[in-house]
C-alpha positions, 0 to 999 in steps of 0.5 A: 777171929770168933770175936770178929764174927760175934762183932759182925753178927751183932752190927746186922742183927741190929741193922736189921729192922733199921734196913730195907733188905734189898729185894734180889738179895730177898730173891735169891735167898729164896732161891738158894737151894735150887740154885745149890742143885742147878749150879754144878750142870752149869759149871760143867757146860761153862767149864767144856765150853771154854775149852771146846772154843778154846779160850783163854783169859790170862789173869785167874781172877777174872776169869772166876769172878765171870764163870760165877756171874754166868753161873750164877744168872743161869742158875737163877734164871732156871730155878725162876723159870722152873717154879713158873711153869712147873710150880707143883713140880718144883718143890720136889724137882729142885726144893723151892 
């Protein structure tokens, strides 16, 4: 599995000036670590509003793979928003 690993890296590290990176991917690293910090509230408020309204989706899968595209754009759109409006604030109140 090391060797797996050592493969993988070697295959982007020389894809790398050969690629364009993909501009929302760019972004979102950008915003990473606000989105590391903003996620957890997120979660809270999804996971309490799934079971106030009470529902339920059957296969586990799914139901992840939209609890983290919710979380995640909530994320992303609140640290976009932050270092809009409150730029000088934003590098202390979320790191980016």
């Amino acid at each position: 599995s090391v060797l797996y690993a050592f493969a993988v890296i070697d295959v982007i590290m020389f894809l790398k000036d050969k690629v364009e990176p993909c501009k929302i991917l760019v972004k979102l690293g950008d915003m990473s670590f606000g989105i590391y910090f903003i996620h957890v509230f997120y979660n809270t408020i999804y996971n309490k509003l799934f079971s106030i309204l009470g529902l339920q989706i059957n296969n586990l899968m799914v139901m992840q793979v939209i609890q983290f595209l919710v979380v995640l754009c909530l994320s992303f759109f609140t640290v976009l928003l932050v270092k809009k409006y409150l730029s000088r604030l934003s590098k202390l109140v979320l790191g980016v």
